[in-house]
N, C-alpha and C positions, 0 to 999 in steps of 0.2 A: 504494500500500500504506500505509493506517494502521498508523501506529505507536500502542501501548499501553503508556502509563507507571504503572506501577504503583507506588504510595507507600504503606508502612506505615506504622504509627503508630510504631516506633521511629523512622522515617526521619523522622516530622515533629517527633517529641521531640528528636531528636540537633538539627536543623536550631534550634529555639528554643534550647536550651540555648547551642551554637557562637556564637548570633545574641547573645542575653543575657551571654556572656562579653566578648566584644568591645567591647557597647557601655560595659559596666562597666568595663574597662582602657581605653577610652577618656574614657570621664569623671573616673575615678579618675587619668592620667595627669598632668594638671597637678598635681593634689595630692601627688603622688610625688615630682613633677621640681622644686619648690619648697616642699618642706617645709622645717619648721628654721628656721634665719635666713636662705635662700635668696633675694636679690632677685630679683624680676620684672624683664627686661631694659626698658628703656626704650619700646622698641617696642611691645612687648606691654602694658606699662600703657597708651599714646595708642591703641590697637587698643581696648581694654576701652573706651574716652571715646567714640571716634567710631562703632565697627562698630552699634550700637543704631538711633542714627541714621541711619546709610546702611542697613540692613536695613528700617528700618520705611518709606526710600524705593523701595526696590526694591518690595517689598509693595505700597506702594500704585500704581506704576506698573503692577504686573501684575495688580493688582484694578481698574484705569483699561482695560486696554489692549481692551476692547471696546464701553466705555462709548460712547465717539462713534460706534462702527454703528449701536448700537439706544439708540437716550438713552428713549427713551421704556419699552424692556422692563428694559432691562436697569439703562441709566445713568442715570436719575435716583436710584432705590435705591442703587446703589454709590457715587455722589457725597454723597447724606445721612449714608449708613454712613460715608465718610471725614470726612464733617463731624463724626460724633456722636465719633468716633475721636478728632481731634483734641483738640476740646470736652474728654472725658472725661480723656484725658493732659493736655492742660494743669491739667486741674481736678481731678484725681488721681496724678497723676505715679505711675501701676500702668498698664504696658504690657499685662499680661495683663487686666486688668477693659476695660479702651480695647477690646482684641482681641475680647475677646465678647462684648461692646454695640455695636460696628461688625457682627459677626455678623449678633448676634438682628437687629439693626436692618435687614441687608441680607435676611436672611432675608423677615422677614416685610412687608419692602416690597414683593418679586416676588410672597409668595404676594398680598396684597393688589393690587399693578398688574395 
């Protein structure tokens, strides 16, 4: 027996709204919990230093981790992308500009391979 789920558009408005609250008390939460003359606990400043870092290593392990089955479909594209990535960050120090020139770059390597 199928089952039939039926969603109205209140249901899908309630669902964003609930979804947009949340992430808004979420981001707005540090700014709350340290306003003022509030210090940042020790911790949390050496987190803000290193987590960049170990984030943009996990990224690229999981944009590597197929590369060695198909070096030719897949991994020579994704190894240039990580090259142009790095290039770009040392020579811009903007993770986000680095992030979407490793992209385009992996992009249109595969469409091109």
């Amino acid at each position: 027996m199928k089952r039939k789920y039926i969603v109205s558009k209140e249901m899908i408005f309630i669902a964003i709204f609930v979804s947009a609250v949340i992430t808004f008390s979420l981001r707005a939460l540090p700014f709350i919990a340290f306003r003022g003359g509030r210090q940042m606990p020790e911790k949390l400043i050496y987190l803000g230093k290193i987590l960049p870092s170990a984030i943009m290593a996990v990224l690229i392990v999981y944009c590597l981790k197929d590369a060695i089955r198909d070096v030719r479909g897949v991994g020579i594209a994704q190894f240039v992308a990580v090259i142009v990535v790095a290039v770009s960050y040392k020579w811009k120090h903007n993770t986000l500009v680095s992030i979407a020139l490793g992209t385009v770059c992996n992009m249109l390597l595969r469409i091109a391979i």
